[in-house]
C-alpha positions as CSV (number, residue, x, y, z in Angstrom):
1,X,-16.9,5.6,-10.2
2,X,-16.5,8.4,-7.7
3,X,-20.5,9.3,-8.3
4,X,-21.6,5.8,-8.2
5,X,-20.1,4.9,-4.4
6,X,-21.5,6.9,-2.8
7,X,-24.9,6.7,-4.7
8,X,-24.5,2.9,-4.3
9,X,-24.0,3.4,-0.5
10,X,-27.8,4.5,-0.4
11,X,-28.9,0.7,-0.8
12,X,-26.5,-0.5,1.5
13,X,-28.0,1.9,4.1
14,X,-31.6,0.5,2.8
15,X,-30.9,-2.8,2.5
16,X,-27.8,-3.7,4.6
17,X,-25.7,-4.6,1.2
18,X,-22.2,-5.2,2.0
19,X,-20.4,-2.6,-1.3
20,X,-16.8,-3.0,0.3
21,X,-15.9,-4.4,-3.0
22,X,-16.7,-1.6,-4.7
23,X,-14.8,0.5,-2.4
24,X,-11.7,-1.7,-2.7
25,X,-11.8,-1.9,-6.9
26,X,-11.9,1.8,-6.7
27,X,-9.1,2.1,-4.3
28,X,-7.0,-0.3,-5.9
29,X,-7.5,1.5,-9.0
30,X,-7.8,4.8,-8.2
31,X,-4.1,5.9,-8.3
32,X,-3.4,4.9,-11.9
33,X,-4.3,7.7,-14.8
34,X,-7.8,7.6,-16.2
35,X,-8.9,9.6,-18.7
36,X,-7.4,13.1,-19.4
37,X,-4.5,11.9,-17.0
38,X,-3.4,9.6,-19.4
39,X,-2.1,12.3,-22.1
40,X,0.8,13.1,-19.7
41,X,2.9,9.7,-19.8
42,X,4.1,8.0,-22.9
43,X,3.2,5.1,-24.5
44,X,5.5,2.6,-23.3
45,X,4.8,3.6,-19.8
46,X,1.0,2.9,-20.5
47,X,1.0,0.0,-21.9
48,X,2.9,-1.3,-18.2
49,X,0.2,0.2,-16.5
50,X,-2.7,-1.0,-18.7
51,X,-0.9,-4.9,-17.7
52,X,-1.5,-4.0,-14.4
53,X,-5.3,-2.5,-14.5
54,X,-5.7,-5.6,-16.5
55,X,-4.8,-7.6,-13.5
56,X,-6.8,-5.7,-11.3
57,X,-10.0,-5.9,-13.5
58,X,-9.7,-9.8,-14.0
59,X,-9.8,-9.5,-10.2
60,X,-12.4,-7.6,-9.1
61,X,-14.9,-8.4,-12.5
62,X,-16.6,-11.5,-11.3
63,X,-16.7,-10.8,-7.8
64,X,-18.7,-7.3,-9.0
65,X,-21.0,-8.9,-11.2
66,X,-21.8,-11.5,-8.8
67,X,-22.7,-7.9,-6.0
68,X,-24.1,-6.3,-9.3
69,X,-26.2,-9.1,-9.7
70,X,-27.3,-9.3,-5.7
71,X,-28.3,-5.9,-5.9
72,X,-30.3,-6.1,-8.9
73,X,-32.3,-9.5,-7.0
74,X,-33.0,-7.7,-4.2
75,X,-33.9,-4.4,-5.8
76,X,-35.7,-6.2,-8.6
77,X,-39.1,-5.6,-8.0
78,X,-38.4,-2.0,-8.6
79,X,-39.2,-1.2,-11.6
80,X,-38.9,2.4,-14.1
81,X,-37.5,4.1,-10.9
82,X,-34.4,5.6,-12.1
């Protein structure tokens, strides 16, 4: 996610697309263990944690797909770029 903001930011400087919801999933997220973090806390502690990613997700997931899906309508005509 820490490639893809500022990548994303690109089309906002292109296109004037407000991202700050990207910004502020990743911030709300960012200070919880990902990945190889994760092997450092126990199980118990994880599964508390996971409840409240969970939370966070269900908050952020439409609200991203509906910017995912803005981005995509205004960037649609692009085609085979990437």
């Amino acid at each position: 996610m820490t490639y893809l903001i500022p990548a994303i930011q690109e089309i906002e400087f292109l296109d004037n697309i407000n991202l700050e919801i990207f910004e502020n999933y990743y911030d709300d997220f960012m200070s919880y263990p990902i990945w190889e973090e994760r092997k450092y806390y126990n199980k118990e502690y994880l599964a508390k944690l996971d409840n409240e990613l969970n939370i966070i997700d269900q908050k952020y997931k439409q609200p991203i797909f509906d910017k995912c899906a803005e981005i995509i309508e205004k960037f649609g005509y692009i085609k085979n770029g990437c």
